[in-house]
mmCIF file of the N, C-alpha and C atoms, coordinates in Angstrom:
data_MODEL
# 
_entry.id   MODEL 
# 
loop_
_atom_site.group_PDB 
_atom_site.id 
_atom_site.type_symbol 
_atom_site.label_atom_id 
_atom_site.label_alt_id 
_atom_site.label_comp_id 
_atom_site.label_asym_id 
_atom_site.label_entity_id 
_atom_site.label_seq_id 
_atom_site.pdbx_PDB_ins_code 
_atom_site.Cartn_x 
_atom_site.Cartn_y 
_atom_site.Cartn_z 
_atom_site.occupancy 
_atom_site.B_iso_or_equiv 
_atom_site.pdbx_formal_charge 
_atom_site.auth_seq_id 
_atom_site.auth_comp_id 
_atom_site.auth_asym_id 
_atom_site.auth_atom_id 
_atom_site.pdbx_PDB_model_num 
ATOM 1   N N  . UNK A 1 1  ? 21.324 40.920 -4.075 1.00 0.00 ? 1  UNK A N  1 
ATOM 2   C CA . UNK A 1 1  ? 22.222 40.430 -3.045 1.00 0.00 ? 1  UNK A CA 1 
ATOM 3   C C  . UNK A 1 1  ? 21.715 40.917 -1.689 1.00 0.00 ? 1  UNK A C  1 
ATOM 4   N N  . UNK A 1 2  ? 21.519 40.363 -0.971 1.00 0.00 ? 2  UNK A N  1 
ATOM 5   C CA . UNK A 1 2  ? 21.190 40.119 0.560  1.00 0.00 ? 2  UNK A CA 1 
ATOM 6   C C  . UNK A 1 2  ? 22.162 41.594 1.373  1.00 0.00 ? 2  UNK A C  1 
ATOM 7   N N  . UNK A 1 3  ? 21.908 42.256 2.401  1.00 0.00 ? 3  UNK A N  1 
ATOM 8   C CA . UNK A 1 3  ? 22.437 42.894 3.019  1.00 0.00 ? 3  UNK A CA 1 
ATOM 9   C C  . UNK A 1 3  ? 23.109 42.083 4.593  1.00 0.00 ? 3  UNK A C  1 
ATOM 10  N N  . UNK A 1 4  ? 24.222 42.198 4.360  1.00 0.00 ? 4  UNK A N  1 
ATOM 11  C CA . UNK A 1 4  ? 25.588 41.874 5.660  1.00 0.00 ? 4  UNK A CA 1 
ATOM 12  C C  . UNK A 1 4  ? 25.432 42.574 6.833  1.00 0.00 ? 4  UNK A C  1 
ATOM 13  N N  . UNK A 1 5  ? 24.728 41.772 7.934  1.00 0.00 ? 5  UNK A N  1 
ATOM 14  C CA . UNK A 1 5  ? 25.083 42.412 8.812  1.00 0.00 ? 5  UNK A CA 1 
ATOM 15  C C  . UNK A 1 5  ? 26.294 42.094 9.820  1.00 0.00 ? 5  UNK A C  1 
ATOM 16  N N  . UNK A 1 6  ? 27.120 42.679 10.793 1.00 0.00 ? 6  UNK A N  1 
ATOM 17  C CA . UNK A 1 6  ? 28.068 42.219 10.913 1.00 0.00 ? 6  UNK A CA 1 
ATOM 18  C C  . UNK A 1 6  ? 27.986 43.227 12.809 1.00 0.00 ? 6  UNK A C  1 
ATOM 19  N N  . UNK A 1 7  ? 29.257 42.031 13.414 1.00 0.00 ? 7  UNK A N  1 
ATOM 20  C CA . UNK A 1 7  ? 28.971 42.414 14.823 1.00 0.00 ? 7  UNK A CA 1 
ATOM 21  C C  . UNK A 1 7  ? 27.790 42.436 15.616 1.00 0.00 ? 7  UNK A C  1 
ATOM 22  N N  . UNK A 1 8  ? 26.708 41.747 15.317 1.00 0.00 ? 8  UNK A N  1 
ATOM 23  C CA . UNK A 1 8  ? 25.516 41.800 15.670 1.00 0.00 ? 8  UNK A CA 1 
ATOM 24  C C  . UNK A 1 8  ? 25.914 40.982 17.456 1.00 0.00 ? 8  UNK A C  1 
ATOM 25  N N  . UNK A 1 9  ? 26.702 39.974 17.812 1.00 0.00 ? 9  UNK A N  1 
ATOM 26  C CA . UNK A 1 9  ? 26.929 39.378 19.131 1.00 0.00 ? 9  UNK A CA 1 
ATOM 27  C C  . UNK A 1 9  ? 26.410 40.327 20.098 1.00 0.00 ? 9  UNK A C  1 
ATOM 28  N N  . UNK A 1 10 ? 27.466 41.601 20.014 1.00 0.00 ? 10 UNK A N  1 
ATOM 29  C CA . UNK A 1 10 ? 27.378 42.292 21.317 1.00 0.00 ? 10 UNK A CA 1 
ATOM 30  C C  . UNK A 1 10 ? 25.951 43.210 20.925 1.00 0.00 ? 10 UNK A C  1 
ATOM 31  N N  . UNK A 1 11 ? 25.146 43.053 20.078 1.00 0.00 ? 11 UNK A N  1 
ATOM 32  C CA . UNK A 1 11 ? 23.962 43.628 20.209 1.00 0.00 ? 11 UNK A CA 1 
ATOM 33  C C  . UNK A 1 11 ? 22.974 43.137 20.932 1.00 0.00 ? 11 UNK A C  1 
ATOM 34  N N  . UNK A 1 12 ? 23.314 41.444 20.607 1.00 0.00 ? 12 UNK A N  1 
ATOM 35  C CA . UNK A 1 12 ? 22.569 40.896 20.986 1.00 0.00 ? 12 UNK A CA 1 
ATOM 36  C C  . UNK A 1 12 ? 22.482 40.434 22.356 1.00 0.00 ? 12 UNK A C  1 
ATOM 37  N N  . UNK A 1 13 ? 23.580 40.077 23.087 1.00 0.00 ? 13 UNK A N  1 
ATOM 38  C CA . UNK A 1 13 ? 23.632 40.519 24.086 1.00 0.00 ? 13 UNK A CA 1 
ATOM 39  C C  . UNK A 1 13 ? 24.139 41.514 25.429 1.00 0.00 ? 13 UNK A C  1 
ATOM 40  N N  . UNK A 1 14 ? 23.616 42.935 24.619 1.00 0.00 ? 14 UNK A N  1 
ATOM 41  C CA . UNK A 1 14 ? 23.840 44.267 25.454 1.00 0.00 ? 14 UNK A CA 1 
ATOM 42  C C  . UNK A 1 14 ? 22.354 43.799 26.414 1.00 0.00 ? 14 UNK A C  1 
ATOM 43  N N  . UNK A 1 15 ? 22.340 44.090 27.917 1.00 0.00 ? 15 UNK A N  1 
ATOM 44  C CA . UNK A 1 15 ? 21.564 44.201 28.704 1.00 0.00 ? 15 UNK A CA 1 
ATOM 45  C C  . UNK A 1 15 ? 20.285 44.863 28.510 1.00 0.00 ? 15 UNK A C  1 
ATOM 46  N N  . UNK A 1 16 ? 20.191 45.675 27.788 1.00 0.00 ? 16 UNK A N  1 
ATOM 47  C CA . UNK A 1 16 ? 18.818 46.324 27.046 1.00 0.00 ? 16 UNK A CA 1 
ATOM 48  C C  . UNK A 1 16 ? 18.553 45.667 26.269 1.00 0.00 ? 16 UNK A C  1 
ATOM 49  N N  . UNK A 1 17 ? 18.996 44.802 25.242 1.00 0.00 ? 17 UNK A N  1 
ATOM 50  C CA . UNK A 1 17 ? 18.109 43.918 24.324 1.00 0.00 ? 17 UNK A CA 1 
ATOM 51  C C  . UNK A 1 17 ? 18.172 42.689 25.447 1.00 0.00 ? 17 UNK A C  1 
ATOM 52  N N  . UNK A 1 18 ? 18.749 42.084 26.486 1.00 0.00 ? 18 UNK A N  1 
ATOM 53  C CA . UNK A 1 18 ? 18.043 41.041 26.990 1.00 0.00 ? 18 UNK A CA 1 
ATOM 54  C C  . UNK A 1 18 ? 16.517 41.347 27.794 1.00 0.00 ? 18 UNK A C  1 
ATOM 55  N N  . UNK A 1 19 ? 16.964 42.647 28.288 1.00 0.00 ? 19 UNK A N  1 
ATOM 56  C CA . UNK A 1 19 ? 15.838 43.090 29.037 1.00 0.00 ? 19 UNK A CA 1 
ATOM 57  C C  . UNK A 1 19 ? 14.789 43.277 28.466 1.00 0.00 ? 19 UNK A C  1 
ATOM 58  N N  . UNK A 1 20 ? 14.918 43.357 26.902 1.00 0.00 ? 20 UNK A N  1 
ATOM 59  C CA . UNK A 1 20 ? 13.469 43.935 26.169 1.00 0.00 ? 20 UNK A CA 1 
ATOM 60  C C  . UNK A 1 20 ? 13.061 41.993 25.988 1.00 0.00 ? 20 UNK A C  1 
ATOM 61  N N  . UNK A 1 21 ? 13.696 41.499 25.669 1.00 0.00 ? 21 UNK A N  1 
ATOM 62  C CA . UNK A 1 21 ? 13.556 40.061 25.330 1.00 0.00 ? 21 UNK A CA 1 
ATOM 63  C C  . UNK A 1 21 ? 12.755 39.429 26.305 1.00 0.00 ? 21 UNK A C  1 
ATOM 64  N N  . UNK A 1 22 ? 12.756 39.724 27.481 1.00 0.00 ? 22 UNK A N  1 
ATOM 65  C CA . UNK A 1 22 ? 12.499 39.555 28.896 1.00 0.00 ? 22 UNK A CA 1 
ATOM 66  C C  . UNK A 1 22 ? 10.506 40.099 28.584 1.00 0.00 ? 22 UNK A C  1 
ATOM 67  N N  . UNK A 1 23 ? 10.350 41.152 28.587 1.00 0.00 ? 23 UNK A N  1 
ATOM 68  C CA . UNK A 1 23 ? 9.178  41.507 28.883 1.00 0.00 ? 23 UNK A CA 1 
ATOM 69  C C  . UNK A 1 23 ? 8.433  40.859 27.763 1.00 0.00 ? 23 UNK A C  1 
ATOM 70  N N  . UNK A 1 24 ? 9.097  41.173 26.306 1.00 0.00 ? 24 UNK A N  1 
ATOM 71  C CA . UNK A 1 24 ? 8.262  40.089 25.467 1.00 0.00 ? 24 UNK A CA 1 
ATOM 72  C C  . UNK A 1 24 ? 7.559  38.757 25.432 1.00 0.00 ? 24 UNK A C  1 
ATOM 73  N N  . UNK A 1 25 ? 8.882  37.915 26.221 1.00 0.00 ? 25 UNK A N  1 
ATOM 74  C CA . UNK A 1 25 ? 8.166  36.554 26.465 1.00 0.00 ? 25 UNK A CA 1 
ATOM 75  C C  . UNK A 1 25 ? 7.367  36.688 27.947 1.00 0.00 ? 25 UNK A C  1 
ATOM 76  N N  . UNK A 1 26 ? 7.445  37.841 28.776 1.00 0.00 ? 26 UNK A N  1 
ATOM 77  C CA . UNK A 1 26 ? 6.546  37.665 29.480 1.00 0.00 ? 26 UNK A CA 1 
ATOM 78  C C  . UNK A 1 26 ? 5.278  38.388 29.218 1.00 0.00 ? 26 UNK A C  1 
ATOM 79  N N  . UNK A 1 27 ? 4.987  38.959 28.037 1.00 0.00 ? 27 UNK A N  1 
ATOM 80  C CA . UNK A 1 27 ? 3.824  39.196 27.362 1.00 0.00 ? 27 UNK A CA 1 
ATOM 81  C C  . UNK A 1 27 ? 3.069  38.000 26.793 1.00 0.00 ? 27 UNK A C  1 
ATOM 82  N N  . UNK A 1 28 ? 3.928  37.240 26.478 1.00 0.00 ? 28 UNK A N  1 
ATOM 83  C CA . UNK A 1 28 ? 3.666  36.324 25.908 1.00 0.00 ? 28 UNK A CA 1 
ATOM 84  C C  . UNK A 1 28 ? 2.731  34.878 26.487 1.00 0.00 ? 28 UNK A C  1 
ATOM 85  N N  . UNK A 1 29 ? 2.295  35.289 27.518 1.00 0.00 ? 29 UNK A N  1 
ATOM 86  C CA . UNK A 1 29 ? 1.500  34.162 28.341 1.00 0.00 ? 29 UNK A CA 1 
ATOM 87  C C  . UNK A 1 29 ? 2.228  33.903 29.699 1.00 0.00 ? 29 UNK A C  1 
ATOM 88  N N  . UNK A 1 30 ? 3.261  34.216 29.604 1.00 0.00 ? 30 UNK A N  1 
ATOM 89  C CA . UNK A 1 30 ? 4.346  33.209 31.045 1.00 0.00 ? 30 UNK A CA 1 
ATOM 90  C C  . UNK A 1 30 ? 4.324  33.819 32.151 1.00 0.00 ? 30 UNK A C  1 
ATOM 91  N N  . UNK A 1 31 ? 3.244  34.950 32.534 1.00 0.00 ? 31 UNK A N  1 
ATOM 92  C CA . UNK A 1 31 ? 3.555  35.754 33.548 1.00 0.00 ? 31 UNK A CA 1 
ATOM 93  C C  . UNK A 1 31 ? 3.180  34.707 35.311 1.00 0.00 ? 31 UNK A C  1 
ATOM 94  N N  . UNK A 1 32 ? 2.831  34.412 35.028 1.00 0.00 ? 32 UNK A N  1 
ATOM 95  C CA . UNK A 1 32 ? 1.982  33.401 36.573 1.00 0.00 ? 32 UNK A CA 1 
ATOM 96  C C  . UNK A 1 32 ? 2.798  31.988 37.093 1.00 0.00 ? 32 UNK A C  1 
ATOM 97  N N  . UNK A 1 33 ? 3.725  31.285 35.763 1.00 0.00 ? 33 UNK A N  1 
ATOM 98  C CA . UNK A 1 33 ? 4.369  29.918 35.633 1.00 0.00 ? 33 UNK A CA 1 
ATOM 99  C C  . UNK A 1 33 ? 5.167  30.027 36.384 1.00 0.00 ? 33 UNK A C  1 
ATOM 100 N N  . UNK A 1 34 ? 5.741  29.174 37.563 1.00 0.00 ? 34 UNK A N  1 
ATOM 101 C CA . UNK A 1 34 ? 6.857  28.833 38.602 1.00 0.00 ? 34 UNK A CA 1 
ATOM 102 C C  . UNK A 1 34 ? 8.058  29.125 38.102 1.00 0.00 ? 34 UNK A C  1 
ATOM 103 N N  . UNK A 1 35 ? 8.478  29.154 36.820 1.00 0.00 ? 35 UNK A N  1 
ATOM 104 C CA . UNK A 1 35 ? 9.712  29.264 36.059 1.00 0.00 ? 35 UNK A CA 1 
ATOM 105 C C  . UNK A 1 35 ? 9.885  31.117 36.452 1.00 0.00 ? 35 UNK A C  1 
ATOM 106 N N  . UNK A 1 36 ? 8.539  31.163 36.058 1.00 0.00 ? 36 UNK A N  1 
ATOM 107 C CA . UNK A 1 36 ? 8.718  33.019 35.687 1.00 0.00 ? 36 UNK A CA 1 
ATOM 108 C C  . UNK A 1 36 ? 9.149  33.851 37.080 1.00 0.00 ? 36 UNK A C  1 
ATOM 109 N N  . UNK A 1 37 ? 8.176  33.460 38.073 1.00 0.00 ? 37 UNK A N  1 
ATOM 110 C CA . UNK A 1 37 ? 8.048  33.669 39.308 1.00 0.00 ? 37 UNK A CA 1 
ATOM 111 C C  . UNK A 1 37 ? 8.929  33.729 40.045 1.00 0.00 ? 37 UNK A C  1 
ATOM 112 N N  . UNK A 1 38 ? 9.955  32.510 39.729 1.00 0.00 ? 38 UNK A N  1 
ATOM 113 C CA . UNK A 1 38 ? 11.635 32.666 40.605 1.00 0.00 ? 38 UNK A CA 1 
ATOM 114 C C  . UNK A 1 38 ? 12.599 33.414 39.697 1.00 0.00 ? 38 UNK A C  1 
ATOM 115 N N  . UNK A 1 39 ? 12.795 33.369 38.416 1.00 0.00 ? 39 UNK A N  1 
ATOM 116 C CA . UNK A 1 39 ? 13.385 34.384 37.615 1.00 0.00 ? 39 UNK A CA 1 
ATOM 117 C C  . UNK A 1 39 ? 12.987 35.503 38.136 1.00 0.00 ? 39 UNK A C  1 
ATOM 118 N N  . UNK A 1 40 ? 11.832 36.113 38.401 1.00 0.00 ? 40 UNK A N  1 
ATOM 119 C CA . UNK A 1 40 ? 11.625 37.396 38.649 1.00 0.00 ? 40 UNK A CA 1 
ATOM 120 C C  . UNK A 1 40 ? 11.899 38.320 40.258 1.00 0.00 ? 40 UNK A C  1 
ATOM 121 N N  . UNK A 1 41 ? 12.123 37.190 40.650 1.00 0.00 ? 41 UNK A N  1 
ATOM 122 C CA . UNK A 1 41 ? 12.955 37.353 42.613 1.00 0.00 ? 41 UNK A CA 1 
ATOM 123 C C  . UNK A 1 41 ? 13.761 38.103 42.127 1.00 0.00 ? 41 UNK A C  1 
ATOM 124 N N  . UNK A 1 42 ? 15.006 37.998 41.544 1.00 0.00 ? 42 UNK A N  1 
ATOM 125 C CA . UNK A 1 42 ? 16.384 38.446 41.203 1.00 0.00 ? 42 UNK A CA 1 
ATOM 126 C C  . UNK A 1 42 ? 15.739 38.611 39.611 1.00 0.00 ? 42 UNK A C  1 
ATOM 127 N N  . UNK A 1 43 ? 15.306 39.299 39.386 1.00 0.00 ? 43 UNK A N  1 
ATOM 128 C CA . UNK A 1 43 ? 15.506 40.080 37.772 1.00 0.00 ? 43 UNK A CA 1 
ATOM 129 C C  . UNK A 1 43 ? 16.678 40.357 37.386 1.00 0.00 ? 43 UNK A C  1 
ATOM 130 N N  . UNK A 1 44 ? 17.518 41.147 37.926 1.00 0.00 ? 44 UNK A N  1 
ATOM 131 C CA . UNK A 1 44 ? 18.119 42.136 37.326 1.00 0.00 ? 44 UNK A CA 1 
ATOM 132 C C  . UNK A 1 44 ? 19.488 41.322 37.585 1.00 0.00 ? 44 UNK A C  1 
ATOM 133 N N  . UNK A 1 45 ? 19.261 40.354 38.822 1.00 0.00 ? 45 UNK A N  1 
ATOM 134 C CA . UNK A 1 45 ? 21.096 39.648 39.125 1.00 0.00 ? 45 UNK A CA 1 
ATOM 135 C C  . UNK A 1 45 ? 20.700 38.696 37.970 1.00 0.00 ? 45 UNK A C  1 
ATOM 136 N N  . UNK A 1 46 ? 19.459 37.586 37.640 1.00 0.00 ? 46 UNK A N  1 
ATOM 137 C CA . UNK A 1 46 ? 19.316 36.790 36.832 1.00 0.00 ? 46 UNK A CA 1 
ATOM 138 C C  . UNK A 1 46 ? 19.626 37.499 35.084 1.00 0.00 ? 46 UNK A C  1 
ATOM 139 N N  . UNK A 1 47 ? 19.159 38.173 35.150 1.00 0.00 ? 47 UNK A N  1 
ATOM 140 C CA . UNK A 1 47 ? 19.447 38.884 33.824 1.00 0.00 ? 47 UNK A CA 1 
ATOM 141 C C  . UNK A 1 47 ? 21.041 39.484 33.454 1.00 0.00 ? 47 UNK A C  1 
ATOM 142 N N  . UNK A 1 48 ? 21.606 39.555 34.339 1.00 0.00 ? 48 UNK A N  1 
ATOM 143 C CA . UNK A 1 48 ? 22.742 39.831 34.318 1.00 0.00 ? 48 UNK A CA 1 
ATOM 144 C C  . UNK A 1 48 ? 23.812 38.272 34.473 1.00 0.00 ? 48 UNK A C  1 
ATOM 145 N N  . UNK A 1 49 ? 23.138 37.750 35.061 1.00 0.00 ? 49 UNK A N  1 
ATOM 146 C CA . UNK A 1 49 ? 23.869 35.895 34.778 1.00 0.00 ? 49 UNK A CA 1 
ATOM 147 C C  . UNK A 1 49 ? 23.608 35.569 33.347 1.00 0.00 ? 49 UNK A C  1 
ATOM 148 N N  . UNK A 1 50 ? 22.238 35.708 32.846 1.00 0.00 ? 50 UNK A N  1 
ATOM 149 C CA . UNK A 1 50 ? 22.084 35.024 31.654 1.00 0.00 ? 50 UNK A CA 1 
ATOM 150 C C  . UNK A 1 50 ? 23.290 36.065 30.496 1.00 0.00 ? 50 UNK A C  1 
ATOM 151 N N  . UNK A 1 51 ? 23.169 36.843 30.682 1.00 0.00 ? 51 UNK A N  1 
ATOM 152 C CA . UNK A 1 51 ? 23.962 37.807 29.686 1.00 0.00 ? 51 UNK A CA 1 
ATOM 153 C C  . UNK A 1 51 ? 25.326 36.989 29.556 1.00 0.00 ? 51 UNK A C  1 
ATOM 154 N N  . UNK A 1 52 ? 26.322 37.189 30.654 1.00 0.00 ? 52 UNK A N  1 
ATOM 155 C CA . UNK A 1 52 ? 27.740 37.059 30.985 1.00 0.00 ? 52 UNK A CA 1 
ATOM 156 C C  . UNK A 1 52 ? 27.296 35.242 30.738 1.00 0.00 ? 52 UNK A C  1 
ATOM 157 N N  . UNK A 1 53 ? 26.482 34.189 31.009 1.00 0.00 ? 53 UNK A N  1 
ATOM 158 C CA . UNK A 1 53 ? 26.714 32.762 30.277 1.00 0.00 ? 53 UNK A CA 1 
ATOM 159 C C  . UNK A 1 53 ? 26.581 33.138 28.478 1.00 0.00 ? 53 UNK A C  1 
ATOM 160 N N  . UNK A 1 54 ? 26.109 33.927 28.114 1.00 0.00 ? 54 UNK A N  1 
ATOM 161 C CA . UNK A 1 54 ? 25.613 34.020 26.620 1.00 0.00 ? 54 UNK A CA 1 
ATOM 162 C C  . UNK A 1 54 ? 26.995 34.807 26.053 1.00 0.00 ? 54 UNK A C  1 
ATOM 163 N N  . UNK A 1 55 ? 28.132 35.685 26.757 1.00 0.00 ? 55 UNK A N  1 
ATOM 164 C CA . UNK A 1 55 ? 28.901 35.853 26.312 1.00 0.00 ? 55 UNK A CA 1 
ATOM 165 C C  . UNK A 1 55 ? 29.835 34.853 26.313 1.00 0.00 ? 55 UNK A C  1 
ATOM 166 N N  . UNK A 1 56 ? 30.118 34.216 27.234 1.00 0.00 ? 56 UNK A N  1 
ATOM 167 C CA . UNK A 1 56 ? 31.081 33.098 28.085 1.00 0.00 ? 56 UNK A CA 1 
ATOM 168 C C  . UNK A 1 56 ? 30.530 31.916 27.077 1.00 0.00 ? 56 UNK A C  1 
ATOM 169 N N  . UNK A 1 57 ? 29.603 32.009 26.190 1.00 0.00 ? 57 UNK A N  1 
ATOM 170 C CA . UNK A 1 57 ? 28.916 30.530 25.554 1.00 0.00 ? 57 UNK A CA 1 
ATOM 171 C C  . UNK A 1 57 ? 28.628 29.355 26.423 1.00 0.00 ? 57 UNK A C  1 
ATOM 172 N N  . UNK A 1 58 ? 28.530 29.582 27.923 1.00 0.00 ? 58 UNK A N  1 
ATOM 173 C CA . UNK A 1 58 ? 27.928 28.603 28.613 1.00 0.00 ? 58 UNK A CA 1 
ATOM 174 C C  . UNK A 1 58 ? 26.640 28.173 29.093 1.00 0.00 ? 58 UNK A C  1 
ATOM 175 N N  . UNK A 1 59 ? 25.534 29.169 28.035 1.00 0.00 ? 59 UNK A N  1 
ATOM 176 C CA . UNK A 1 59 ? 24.191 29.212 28.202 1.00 0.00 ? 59 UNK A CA 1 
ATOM 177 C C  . UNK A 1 59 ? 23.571 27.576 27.913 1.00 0.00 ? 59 UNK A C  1 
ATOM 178 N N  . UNK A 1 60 ? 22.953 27.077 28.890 1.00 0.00 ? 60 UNK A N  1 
ATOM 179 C CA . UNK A 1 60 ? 22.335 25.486 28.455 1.00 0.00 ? 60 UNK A CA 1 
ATOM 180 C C  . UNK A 1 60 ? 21.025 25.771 28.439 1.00 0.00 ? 60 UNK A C  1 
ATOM 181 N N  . UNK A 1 61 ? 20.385 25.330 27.539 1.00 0.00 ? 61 UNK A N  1 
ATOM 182 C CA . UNK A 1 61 ? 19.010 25.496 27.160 1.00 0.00 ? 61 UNK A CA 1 
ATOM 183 C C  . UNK A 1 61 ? 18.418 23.875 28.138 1.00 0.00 ? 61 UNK A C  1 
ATOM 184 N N  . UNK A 1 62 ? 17.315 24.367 29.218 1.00 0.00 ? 62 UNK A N  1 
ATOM 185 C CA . UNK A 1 62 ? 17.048 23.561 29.595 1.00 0.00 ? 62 UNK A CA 1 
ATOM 186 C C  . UNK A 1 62 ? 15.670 22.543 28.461 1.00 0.00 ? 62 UNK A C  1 
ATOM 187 N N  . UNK A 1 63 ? 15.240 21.416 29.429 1.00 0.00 ? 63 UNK A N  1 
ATOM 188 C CA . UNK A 1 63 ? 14.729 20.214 28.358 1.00 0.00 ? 63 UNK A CA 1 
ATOM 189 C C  . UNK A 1 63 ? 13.350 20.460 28.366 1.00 0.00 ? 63 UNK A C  1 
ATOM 190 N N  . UNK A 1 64 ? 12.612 20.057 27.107 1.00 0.00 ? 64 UNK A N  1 
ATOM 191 C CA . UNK A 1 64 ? 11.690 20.851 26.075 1.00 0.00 ? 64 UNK A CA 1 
ATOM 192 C C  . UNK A 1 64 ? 10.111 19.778 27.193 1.00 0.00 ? 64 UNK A C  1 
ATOM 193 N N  . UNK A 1 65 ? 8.993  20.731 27.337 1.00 0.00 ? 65 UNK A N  1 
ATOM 194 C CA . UNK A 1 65 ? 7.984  20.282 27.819 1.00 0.00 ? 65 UNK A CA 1 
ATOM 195 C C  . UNK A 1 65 ? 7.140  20.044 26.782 1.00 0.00 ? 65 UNK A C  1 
ATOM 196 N N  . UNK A 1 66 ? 6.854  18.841 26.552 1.00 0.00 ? 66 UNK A N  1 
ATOM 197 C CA . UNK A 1 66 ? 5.888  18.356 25.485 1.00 0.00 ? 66 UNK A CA 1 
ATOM 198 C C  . UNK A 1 66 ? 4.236  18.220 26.003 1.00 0.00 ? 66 UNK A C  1 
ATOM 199 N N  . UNK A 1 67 ? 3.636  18.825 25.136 1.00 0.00 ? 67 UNK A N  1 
ATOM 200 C CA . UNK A 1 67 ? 2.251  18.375 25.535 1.00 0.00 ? 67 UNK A CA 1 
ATOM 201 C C  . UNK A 1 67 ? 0.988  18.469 23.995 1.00 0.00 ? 67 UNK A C  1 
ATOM 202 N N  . UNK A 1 68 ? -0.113 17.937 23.962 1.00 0.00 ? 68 UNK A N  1 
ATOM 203 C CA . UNK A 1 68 ? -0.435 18.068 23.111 1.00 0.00 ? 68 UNK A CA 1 
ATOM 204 C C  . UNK A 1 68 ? -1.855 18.914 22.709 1.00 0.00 ? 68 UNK A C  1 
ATOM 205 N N  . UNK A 1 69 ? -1.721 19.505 21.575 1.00 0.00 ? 69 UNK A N  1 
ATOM 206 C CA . UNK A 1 69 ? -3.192 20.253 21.524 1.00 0.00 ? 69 UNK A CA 1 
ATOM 207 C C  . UNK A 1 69 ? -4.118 19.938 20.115 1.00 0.00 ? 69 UNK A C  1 
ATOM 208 N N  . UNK A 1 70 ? -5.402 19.878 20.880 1.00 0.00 ? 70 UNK A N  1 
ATOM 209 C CA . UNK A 1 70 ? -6.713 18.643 20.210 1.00 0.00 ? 70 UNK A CA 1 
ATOM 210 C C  . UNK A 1 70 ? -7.343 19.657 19.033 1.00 0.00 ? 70 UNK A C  1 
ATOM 211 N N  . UNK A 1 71 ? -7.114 21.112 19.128 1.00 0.00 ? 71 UNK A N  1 
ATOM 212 C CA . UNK A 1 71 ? -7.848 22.323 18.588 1.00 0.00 ? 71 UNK A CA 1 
ATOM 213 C C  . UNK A 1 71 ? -6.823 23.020 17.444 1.00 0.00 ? 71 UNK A C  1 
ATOM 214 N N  . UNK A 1 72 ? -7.154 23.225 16.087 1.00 0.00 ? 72 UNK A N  1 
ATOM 215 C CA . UNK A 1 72 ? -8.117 22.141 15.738 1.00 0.00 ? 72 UNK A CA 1 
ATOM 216 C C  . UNK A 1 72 ? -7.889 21.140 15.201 1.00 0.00 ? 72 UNK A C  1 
ATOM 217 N N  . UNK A 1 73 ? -6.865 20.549 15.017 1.00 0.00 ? 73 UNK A N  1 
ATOM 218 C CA . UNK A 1 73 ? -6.278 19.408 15.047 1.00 0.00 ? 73 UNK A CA 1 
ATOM 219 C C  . UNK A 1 73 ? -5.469 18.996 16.106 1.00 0.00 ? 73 UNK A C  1 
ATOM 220 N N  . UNK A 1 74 ? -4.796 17.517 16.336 1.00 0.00 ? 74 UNK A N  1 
ATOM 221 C CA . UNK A 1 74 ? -4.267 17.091 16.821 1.00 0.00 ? 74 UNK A CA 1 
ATOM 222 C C  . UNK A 1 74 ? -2.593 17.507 16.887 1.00 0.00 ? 74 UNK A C  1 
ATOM 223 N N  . UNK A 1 75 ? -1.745 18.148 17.475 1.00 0.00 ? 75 UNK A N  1 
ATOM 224 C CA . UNK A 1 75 ? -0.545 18.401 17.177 1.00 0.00 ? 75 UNK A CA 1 
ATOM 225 C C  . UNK A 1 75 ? 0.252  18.391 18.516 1.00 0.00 ? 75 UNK A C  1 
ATOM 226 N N  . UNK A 1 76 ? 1.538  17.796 18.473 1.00 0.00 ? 76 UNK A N  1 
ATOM 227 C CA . UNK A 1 76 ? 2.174  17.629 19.446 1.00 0.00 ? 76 UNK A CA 1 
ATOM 228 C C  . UNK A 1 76 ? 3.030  19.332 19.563 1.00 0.00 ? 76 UNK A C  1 
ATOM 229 N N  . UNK A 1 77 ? 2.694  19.552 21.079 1.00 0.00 ? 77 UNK A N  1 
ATOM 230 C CA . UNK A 1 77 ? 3.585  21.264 21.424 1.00 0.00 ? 77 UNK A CA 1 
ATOM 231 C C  . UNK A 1 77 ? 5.257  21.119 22.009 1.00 0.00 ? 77 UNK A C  1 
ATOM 232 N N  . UNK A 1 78 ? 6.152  21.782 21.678 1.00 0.00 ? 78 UNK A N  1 
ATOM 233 C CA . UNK A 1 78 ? 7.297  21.440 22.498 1.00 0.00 ? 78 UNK A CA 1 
ATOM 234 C C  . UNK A 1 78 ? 7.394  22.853 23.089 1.00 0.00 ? 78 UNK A C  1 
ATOM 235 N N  . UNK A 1 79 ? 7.816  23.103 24.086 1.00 0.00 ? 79 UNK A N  1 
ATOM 236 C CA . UNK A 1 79 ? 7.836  24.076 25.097 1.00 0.00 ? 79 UNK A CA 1 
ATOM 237 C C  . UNK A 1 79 ? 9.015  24.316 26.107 1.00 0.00 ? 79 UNK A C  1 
ATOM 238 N N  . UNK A 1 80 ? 9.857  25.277 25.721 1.00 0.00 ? 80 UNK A N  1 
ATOM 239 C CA . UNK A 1 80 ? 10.823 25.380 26.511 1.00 0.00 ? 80 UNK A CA 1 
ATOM 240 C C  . UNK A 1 80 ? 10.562 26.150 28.317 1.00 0.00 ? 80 UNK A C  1 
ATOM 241 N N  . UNK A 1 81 ? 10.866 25.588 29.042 1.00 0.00 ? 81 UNK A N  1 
ATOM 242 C CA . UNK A 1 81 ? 10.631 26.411 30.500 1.00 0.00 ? 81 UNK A CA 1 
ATOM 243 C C  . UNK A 1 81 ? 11.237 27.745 30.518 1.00 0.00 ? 81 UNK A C  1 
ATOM 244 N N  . UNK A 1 82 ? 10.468 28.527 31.256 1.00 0.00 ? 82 UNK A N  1 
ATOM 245 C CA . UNK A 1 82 ? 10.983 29.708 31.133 1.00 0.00 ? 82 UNK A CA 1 
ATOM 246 C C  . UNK A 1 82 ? 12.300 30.609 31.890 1.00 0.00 ? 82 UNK A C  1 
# 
């Protein structure tokens, strides 16, 4: 039988796990992209908006950037902005 975890919400969004979430995806390639660049003006007010929409459930996931890659096959990418 599987282990229950329970109350995980407010773990997930306590300000230290958004903030760690934060440097990950900007490890992750996104450091230079226009998305990243104005998020990072206001870090800490933006990070603190995204939190309070993610409690409030009014977080909207903006629309997916498609593009495609030839290596080594042909496969279509979907890509959320950052």
């Amino acid at each position: 039988m599987g282990k229950k975890y329970r109350n995980l919400f407010y773990k997930i969004v306590a300000i230290d796990n958004i903030r760690d979430a934060y440097k990950k995806a900007v490890k992750g390639g996104n450091r230079f992209s226009n998305g990243h660049l104005n998020f990072k003006e206001n870090l800490e007010a933006n990070l603190y908006i995204l939190q309070q929409q993610m409690m409030k459930e009014t977080y909207d996931i903006g629309e997916y950037y498609t593009f495609k890659v030839y290596e080594p096959k042909v496969r279509d990418i979907h890509s959320l902005p950052f």
